[in-house]
C-alpha positions as CSV (number, residue, x, y, z in Angstrom):
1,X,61.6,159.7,84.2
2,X,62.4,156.4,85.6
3,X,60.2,153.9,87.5
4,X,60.9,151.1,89.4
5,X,59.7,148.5,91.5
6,X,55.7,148.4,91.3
7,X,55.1,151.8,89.6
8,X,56.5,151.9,86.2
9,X,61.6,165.1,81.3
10,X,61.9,169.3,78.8
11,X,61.2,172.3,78.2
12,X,58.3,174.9,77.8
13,X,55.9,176.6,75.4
14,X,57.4,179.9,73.8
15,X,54.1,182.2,73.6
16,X,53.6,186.0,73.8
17,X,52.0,187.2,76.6
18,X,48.4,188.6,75.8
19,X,46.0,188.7,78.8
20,X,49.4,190.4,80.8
21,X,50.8,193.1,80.9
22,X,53.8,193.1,79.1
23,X,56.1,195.6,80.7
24,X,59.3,195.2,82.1
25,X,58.4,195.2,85.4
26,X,55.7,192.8,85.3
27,X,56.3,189.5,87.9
28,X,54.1,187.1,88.9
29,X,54.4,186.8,92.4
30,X,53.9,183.3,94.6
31,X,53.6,183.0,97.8
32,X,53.6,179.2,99.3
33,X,53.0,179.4,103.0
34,X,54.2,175.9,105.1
35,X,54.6,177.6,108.4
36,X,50.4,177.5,108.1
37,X,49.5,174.4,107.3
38,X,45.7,173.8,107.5
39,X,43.6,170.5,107.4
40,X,47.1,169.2,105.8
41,X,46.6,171.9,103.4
42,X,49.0,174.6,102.6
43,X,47.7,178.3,101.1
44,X,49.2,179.4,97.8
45,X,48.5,182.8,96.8
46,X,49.5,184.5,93.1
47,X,49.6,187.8,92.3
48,X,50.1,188.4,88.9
49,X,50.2,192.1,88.3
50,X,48.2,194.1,85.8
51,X,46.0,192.9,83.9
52,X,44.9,193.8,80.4
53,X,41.4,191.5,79.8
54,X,38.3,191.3,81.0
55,X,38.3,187.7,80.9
56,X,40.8,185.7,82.7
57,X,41.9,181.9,82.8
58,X,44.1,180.7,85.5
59,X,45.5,177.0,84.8
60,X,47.1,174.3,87.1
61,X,49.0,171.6,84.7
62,X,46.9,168.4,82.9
63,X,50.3,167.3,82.4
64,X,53.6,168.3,82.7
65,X,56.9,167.4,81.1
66,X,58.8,163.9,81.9
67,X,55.7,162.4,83.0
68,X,54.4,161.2,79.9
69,X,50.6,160.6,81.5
70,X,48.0,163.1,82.4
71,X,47.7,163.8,86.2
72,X,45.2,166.9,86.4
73,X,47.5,168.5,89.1
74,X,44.6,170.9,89.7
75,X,43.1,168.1,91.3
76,X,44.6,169.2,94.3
77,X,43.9,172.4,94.6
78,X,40.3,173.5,96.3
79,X,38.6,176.7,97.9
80,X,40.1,179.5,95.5
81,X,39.2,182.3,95.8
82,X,40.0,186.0,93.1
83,X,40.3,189.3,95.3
84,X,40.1,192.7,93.5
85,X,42.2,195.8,94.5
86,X,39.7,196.7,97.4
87,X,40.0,193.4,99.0
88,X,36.4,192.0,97.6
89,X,36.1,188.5,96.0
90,X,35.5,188.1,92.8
91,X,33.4,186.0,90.9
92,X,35.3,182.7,89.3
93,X,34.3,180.0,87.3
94,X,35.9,176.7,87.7
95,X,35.8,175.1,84.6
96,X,37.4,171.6,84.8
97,X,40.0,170.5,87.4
98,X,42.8,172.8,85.9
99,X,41.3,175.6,84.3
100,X,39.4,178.5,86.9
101,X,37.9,181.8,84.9
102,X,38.4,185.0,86.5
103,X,35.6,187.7,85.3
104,X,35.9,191.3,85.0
105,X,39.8,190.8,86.0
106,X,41.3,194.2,85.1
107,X,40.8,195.0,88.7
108,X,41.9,191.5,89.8
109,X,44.0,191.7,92.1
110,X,45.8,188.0,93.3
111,X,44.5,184.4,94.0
112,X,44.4,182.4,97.3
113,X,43.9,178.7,97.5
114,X,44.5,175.3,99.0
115,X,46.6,172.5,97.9
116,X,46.4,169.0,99.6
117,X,49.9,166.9,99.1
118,X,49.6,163.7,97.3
119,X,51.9,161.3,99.3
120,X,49.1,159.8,102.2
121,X,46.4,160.7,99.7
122,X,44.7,157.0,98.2
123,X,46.9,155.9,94.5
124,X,47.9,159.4,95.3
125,X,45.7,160.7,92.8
126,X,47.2,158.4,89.9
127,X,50.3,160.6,90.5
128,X,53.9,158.8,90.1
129,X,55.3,160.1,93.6
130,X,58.6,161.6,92.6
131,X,55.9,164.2,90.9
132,X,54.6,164.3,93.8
133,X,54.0,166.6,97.0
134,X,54.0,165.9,101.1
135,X,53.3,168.0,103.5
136,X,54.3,167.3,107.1
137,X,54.5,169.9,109.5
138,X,57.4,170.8,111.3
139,X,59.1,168.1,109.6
140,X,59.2,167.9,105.6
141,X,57.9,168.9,102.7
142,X,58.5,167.2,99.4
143,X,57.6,169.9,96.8
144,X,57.4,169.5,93.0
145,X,55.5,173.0,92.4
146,X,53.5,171.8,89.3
147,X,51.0,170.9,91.7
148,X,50.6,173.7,93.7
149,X,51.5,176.8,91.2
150,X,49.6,177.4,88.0
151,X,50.1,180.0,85.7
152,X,47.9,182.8,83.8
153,X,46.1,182.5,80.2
154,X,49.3,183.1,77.5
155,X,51.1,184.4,80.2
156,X,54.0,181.4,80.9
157,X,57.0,183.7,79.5
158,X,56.8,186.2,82.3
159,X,59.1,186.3,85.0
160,X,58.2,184.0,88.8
161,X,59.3,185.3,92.2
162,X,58.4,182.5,94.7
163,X,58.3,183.3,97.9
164,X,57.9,180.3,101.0
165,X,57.1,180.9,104.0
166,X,58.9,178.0,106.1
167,X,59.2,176.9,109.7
168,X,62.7,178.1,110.9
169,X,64.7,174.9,111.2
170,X,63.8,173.8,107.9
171,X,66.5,174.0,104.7
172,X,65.7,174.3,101.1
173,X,67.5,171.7,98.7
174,X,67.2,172.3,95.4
175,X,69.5,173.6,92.1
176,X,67.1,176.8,92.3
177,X,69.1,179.1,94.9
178,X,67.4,181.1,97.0
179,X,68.6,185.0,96.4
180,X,66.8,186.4,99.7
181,X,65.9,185.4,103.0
182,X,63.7,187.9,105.5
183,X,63.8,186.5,109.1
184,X,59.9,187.2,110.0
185,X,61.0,185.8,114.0
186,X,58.4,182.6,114.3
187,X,59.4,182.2,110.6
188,X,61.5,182.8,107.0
189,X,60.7,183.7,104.1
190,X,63.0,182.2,100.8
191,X,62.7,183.9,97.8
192,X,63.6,182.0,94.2
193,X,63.4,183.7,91.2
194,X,62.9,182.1,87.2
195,X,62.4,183.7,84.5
196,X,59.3,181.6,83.3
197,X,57.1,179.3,84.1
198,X,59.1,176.2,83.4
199,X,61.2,177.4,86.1
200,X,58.8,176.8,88.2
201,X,57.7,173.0,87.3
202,X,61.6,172.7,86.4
203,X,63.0,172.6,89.9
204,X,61.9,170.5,92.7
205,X,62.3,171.6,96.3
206,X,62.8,169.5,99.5
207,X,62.2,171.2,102.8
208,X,63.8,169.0,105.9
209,X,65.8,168.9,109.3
210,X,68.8,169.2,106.7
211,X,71.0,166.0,105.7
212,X,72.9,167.4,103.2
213,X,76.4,167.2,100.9
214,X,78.1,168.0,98.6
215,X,80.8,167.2,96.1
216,X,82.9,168.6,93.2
217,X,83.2,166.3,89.7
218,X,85.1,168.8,87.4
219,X,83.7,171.8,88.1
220,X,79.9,170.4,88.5
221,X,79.0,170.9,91.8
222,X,76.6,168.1,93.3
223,X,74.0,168.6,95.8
224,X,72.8,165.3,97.4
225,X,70.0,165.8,100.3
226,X,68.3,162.7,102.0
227,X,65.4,162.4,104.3
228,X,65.2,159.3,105.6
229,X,61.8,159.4,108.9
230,X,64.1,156.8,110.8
231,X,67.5,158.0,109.9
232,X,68.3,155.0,108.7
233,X,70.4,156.5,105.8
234,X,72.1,159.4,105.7
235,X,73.8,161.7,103.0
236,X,77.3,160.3,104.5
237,X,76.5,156.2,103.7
238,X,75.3,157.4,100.5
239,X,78.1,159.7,98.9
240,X,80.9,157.0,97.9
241,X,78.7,155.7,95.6
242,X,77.5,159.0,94.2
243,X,80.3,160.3,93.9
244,X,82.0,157.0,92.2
245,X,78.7,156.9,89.9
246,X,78.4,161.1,88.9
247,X,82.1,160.8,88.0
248,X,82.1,157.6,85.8
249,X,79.2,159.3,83.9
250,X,81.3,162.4,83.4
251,X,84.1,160.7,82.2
252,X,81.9,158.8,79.7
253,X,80.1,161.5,78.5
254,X,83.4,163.7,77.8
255,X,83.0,167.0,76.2
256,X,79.4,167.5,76.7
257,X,78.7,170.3,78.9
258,X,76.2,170.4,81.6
259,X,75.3,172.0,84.2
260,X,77.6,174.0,87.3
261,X,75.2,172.5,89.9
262,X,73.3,169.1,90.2
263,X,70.8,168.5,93.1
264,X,69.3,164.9,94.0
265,X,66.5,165.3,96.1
266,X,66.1,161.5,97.8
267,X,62.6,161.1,99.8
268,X,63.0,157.8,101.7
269,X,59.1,156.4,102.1
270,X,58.2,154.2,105.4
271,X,55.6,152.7,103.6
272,X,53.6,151.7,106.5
273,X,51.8,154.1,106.8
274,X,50.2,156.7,103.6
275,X,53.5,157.5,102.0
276,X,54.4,157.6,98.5
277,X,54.4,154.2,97.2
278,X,55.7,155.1,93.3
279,X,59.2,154.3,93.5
280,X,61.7,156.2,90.8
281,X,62.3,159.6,89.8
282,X,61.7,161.8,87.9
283,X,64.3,164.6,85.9
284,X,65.3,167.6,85.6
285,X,67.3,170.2,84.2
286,X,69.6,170.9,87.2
287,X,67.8,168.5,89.3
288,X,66.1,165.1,90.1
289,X,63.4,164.0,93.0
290,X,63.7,160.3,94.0
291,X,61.2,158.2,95.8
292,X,62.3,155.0,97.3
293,X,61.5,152.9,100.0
294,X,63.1,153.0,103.6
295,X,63.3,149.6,104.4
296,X,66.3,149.4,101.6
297,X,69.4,147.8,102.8
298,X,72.2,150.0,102.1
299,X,73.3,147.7,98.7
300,X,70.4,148.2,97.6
301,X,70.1,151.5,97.5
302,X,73.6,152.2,96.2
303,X,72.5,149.9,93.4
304,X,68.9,151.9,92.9
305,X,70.5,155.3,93.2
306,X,73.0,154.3,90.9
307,X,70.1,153.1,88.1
308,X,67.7,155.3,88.5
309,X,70.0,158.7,89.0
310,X,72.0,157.7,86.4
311,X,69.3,157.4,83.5
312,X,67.3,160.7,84.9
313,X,71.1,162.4,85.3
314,X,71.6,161.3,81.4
315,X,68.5,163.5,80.0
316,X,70.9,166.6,79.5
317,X,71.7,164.7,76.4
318,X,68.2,164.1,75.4
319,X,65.8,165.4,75.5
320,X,67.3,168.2,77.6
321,X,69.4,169.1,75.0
322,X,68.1,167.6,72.1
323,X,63.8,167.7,71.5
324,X,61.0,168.5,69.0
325,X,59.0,171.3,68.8
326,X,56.4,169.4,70.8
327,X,58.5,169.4,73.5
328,X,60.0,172.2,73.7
329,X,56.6,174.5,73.4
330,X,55.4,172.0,75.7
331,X,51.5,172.6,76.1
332,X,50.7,171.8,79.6
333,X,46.9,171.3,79.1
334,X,46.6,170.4,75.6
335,X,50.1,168.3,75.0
336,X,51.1,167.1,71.3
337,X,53.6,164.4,71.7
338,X,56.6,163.9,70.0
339,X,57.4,161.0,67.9
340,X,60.8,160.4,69.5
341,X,60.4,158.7,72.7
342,X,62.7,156.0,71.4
343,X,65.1,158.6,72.0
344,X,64.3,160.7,75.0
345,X,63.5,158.0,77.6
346,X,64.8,154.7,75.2
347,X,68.5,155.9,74.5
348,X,68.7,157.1,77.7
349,X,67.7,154.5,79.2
350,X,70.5,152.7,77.1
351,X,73.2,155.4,78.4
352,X,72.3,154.7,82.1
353,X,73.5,151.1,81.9
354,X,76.2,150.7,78.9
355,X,78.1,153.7,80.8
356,X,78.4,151.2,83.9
357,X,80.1,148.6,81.4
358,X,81.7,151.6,80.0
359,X,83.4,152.9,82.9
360,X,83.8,149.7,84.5
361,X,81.4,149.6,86.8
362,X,79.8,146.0,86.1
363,X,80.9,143.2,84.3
364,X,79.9,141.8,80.5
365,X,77.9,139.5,81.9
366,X,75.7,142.0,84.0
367,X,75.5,144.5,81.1
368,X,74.0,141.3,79.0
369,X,71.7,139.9,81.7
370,X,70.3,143.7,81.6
371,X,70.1,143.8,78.0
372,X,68.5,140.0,77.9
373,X,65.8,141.3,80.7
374,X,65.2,144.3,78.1
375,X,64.4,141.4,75.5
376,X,62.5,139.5,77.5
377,X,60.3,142.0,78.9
378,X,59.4,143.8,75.9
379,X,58.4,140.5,74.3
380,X,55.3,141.0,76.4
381,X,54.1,144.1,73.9
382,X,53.1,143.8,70.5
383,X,56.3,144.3,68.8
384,X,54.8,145.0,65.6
385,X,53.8,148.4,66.7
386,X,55.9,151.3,64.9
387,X,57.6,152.7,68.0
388,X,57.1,155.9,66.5
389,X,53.4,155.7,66.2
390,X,52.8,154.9,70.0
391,X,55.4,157.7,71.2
392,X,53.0,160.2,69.1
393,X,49.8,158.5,70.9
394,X,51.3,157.6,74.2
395,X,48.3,159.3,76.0
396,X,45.7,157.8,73.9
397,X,43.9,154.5,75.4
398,X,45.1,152.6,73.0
399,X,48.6,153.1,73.4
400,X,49.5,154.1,77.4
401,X,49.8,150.8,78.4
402,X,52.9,150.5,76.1
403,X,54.5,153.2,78.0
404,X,56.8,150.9,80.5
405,X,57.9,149.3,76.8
406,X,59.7,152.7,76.2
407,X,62.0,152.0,79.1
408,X,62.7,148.2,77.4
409,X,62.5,148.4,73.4
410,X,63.5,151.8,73.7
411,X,66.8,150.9,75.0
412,X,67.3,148.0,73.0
413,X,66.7,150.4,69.5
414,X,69.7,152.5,71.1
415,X,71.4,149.4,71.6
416,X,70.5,147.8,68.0
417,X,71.4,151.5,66.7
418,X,74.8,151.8,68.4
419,X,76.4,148.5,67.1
420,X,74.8,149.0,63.3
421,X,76.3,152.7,63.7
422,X,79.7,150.9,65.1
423,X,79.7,148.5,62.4
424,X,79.5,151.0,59.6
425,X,82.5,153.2,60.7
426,X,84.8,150.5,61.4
427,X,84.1,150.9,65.3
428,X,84.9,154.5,65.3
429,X,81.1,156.2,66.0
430,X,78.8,155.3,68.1
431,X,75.6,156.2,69.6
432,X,77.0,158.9,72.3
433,X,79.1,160.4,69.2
434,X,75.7,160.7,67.0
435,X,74.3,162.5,70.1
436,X,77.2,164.9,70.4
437,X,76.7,165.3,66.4
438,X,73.2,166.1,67.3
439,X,73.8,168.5,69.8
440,X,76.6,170.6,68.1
441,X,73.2,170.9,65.3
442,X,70.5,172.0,68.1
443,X,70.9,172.6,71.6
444,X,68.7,173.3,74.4
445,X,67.5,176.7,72.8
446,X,66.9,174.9,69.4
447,X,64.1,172.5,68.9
448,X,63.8,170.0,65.6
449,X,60.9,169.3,63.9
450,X,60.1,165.9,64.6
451,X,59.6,164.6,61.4
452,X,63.1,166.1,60.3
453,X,65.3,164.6,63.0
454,X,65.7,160.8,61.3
455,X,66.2,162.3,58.0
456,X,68.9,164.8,59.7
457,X,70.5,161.5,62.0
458,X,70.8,160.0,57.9
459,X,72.5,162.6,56.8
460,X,75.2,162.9,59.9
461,X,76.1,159.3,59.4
462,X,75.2,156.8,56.6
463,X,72.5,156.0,54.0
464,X,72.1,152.6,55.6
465,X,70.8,154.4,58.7
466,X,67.4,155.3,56.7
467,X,66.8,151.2,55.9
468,X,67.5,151.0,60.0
469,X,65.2,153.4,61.2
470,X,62.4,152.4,57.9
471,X,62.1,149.0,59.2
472,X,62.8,148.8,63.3
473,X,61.3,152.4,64.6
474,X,59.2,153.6,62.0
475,X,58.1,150.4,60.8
476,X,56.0,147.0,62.1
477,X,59.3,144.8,62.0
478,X,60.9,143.4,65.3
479,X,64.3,143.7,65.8
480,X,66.2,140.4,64.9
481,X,68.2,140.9,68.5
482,X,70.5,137.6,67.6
483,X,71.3,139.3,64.3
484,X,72.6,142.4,65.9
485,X,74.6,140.1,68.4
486,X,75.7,138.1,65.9
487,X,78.1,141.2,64.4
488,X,79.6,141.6,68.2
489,X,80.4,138.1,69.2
490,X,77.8,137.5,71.5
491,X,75.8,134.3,71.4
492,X,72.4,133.1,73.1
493,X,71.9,130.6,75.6
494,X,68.5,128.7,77.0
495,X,67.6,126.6,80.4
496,X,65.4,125.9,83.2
497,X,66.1,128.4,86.2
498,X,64.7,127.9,89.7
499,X,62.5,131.2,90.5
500,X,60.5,132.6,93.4
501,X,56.5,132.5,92.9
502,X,56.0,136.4,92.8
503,X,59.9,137.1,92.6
504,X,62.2,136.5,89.4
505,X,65.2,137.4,91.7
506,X,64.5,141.5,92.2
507,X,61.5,142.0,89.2
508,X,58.0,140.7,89.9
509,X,55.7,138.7,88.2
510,X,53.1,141.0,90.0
511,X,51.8,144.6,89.8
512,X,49.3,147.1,91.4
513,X,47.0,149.3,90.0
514,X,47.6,152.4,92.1
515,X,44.2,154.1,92.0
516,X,42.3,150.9,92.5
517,X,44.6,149.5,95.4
518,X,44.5,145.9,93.6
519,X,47.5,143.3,92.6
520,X,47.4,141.5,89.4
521,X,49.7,139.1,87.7
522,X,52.2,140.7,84.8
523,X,51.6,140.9,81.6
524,X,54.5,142.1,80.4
525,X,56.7,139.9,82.1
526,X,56.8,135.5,81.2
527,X,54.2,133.7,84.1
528,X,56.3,131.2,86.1
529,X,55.3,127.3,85.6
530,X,53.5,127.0,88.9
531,X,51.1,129.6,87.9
532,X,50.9,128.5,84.4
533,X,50.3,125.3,85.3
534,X,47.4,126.6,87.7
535,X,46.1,128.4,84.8
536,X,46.4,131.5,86.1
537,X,46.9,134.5,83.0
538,X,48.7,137.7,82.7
539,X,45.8,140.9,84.1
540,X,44.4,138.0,86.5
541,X,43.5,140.4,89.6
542,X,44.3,138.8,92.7
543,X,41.9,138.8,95.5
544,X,42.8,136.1,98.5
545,X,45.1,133.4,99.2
546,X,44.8,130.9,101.4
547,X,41.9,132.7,103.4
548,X,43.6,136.3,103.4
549,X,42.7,139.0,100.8
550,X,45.4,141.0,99.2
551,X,45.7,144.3,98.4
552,X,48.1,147.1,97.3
553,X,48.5,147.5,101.0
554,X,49.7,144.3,101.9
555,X,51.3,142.7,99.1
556,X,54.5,143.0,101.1
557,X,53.1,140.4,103.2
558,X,52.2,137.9,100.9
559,X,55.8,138.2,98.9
560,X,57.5,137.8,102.3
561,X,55.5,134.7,103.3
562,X,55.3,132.8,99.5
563,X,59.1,132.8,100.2
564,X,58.6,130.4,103.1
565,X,56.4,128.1,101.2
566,X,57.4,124.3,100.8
567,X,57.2,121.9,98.4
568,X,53.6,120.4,98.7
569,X,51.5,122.7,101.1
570,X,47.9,123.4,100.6
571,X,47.6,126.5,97.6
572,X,44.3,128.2,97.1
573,X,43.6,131.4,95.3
574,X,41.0,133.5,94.2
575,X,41.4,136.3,91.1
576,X,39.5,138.4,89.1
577,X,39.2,137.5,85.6
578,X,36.9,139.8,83.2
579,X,34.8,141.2,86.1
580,X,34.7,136.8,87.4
581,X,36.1,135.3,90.4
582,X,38.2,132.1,89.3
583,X,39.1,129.9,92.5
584,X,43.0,127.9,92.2
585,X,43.7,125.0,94.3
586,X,46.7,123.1,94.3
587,X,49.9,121.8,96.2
588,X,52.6,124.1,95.8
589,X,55.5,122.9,93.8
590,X,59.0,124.6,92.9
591,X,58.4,127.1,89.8
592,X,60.6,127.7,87.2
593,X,60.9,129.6,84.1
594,X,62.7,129.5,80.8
595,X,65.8,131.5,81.1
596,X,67.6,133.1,78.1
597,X,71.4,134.3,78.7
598,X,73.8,136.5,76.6
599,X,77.4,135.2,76.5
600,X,80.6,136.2,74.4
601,X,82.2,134.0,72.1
602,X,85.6,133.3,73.1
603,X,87.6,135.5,70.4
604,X,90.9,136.4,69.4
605,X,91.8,139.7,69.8
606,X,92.3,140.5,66.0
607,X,88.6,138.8,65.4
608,X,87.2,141.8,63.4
609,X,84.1,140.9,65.6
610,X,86.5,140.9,69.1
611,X,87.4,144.5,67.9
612,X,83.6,145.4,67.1
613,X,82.6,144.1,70.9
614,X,85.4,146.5,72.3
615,X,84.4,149.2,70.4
616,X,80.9,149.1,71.6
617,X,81.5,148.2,75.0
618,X,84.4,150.4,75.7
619,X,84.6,153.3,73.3
């Protein structure tokens, strides 16, 4: 998963099915009906065959994989109803937002319910929208089936036939091919098949007036479909870049198969009115959904698409391909996490940008700013925390907040570990060729036991490795970043940079609590000297400014008009502080904050540290 902007994935449990029939011909059959949406509701009805029990649970997802937070997707989902074999209801228990108890079900017959779409509901639910759901009749519908499909009580291992039931001038895009289509005259019916559950929650499906394309990057085929309200992008502006992007990371990635056919799934948001308002995406075997906002010039979203598609694109190495146990039997209402999120989302989050530098997509100096950000940004957790030990208790209380940090230190242990790893073999292995070490061992079929996999990345390259991993990922010590620089030639500068007062260039010194609707200074991220100056601290909720309250909803506003502000005009402000209102008043004056910047040394070529820099940089 990748967020961006305001809002800041993976496989499933093995189990045998026992409340199930187990025969051969046992399916679970779904059918999703858009062509009669209710109430901006759409039906869902699952059949799944005989049943063996007399007690049966039906479960929507607390949590599903990528995501890394717990949603309660049955949150969405209301009026269901159990019909036996005659046609009668039966009698069902809901137990908690995801978990429904079907009695006497060995003459159960199916389920019907309703799901409401999360997109123009209010913090959509404390869903990140690219896991998301919208349903607009006759026009689109954004489905991630995790929140509208549930499965049966030890019963994820049998096979899904999904049928939808969609308005006639409306395409599927997806990696998940549809194997039969029954022209029913005022509607179709599109039938996918998986052969599990994960299938299911594994492959994202946009319903449009279609904008679609397609090209070929050595023998992957990839799918790119756009709806944009407007049409103010299209699939045709978009494609160079795509194209230039998917084929930069193949040739960087080498030898390391993937998959025949890749879909990106790009929802375009208006923002005006409800839409989804978490921008990133979120991945996928085959597949990723992307949520990003309309109003995007077209640079911009080349340079988005090519961030965030990029990193989700680079989970087929991990943890598509390599993952724990936890992972792999993914619980999806009683997760265990893995230990190894410095991996999954950090050293893929490392892949997404030193590929561009790689392959020649951005300069030295852009790779560094991104790497100084990293640095910068992270400084803003405690950085005494074992990185292990949060990944394990990401969902705790204590340790969700650190989340985004994944996405910061993460990279910068894959970047720490890549030039130690370089430095040891003379330049000849790297991070990428640990990975492809890694993957020859496992694969997508076979999970590691998280406590083995450091002890296993020791033993594929060098005892040194252990006192790496001992003191910057499994222990309380923060990376010495200028040490690590140091062995590559690059040195650190400081000054005083001119800055915007809610803008650092593109990354805020504000964000929004999605569930709550409010805006409230960083504080992860440095406070500029005009607000320091005022006082003002990191969680500081802001309510008005200058006689206007501010919200979630119209923060846009206030970021548009601070950027007219002069020198020396009236400032007043009012926050939140520990459930107290704090009043600012001021003049405003220029801020500025302490900038940090990465250089290289000027070498020659046969500088042992010169050849080191290449090395890591280009392979």
């Amino acid at each position: 998963m990748k967020k961006i902007v305001f809002a800041f994935g993976i496989l499933a449990m093995v189990t045998s099915c026992k409340s199930v029939s187990k025969s051969e011909n046992n399916l679970v059959v779904v059918d999703v009906f858009l062509n009669e949406i209710e109430n901006d509701r759409v039906k869902v009805s699952i059949n799944p065959g005989p049943i063996q029990v007399d007690s049966l649970k039906f479960y929507l997802p607390k949590i599903v994989p990528g995501t890394y937070a717990v949603n309660d997707y049955g949150q969405f989902s209301e009026d269901l109803i159990a019909i036996d074999y005659d046609g009668n209801e039966m009698s069902v228990v809901r137990n908690d937002d995801n978990t429904w108890t079907i009695s006497n079900s060995q003459n159960f017959d199916k389920l019907t319910y309703y799901v409401e779409d999360t997109f123009d509901i209010e913090g959509e639910g404390g869903v990140f929208s690219p896991a998301g759901t919208n349903f607009e009749a006759g026009d689109n519908f954004m489905l991630n089936l995790h929140t509208m499909v549930g499965y049966f009580e030890d019963a994820k291992e049998i096979p899904y036939k999904i049928n939808v039931h969609r308005p006639s001038d409306l395409i599927a895009s997806a990696s998940l091919p549809v194997i039969n289509q029954t022209d029913q005259g005022t509607y179709i019916i599109d039938e996918f098949s998986t052969s599990r559950y994960f299938g299911v929650i594994d492959h994202p499906i946009l319903y449009s007036v279609p904008d679609t394309t397609s090209f070929d990057i050595e023998g992957m085929k990839v799918l790119l479909s756009i709806h944009s309200p407007n049409n103010i992008h299209t699939t045709k502006d978009l494609k160079p870049a795509l194209e230039k992007m998917v084929q930069a990371q193949k040739s960087f990635l080498g030898e390391i198969d993937n998959t025949n056919v890749y879909a990106i799934l790009l929802y375009l948001s208006v923002m005006e009115n409800p839409d989804a308002r978490g921008f990133g995406a979120l991945e996928h075997h085959t597949s990723t959904s992307v949520v990003l906002p309309e109003t995007m010039t077209l640079p911009q979203l080349e340079e988005s698409m090519t961030d965030v598609v990029s990193h989700e694109f680079f989970h087929i190495i991990t943890p598509l391909n390599i993952h724990s146990n936890e992972v792999h039997y993914f619980d999806y209402n009683d997760p265990k996490m893995s230990k190894h999120l410095w991996m999954y989302e950090g050293v893929t989050e490392y892949f997404a940008n030193l590929f561009q530098i790689n392959q020649g997509l951005i300069s030295e100096e852009d790779f560094y700013k991104r790497m100084n950000d990293k640095i910068e940004t992270s400084r803003a957790f405690d950085d005494t925390i074992p990185f292990t030990t949060m990944s394990e208790n990401i969902l705790s209380e204590e340790y969700k907040d650190s989340f985004y940090n994944v996405y910061q230190k993460g990279a910068l242990i894959g970047m720490a570990l890549d030039i130690r790893l370089r430095e040891l073999s003379g330049g000849e292995m790297g991070i990428l060729d640990l990975m492809k070490k890694l993957i020859s061992k496992y694969g997508k079929d076979t999970p590691f036991e998280d406590d083995a996999l450091i002890p296993e990345i020791v033993s594929l390259t060098y005892p040194e490795i252990q006192d790496f991993f001992d003191a910057y990922v499994q222990g309380n010590t923060p990376i010495p970043y200028d040490d690590f620089f140091a062995k590559v030639g690059v040195e650190k500068t400081e000054s005083i940079a001119k800055t915007g007062y809610f803008l650092d260039g593109r990354t805020p010194f504000i964000d929004a609590n999605q569930d709550k609707g409010t805006v409230f200074f960083r504080e992860s991220y440095p406070m500029n000297s005009f607000f320091k100056e005022l006082g003002v601290k990191g969680g500081d909720v802001i309510k008005s400014i200058n006689g206007t309250d501010y919200t979630l909803e119209n923060i846009r506003n206030l970021i548009s008009t601070s950027m007219a502000w002069g020198e020396g005009e009236d400032f007043k402000m009012t926050v939140e502080r520990e459930g107290e209102e704090l009043t600012f008043e001021a003049k405003t004056t220029q801020p500025y904050t302490n900038k940090t910047s990465l250089q290289s040394e000027e070498l020659e070529e046969s500088d042992p540290k010169f050849e080191l820099r290449q090395a890591w940089l280009k392979g």
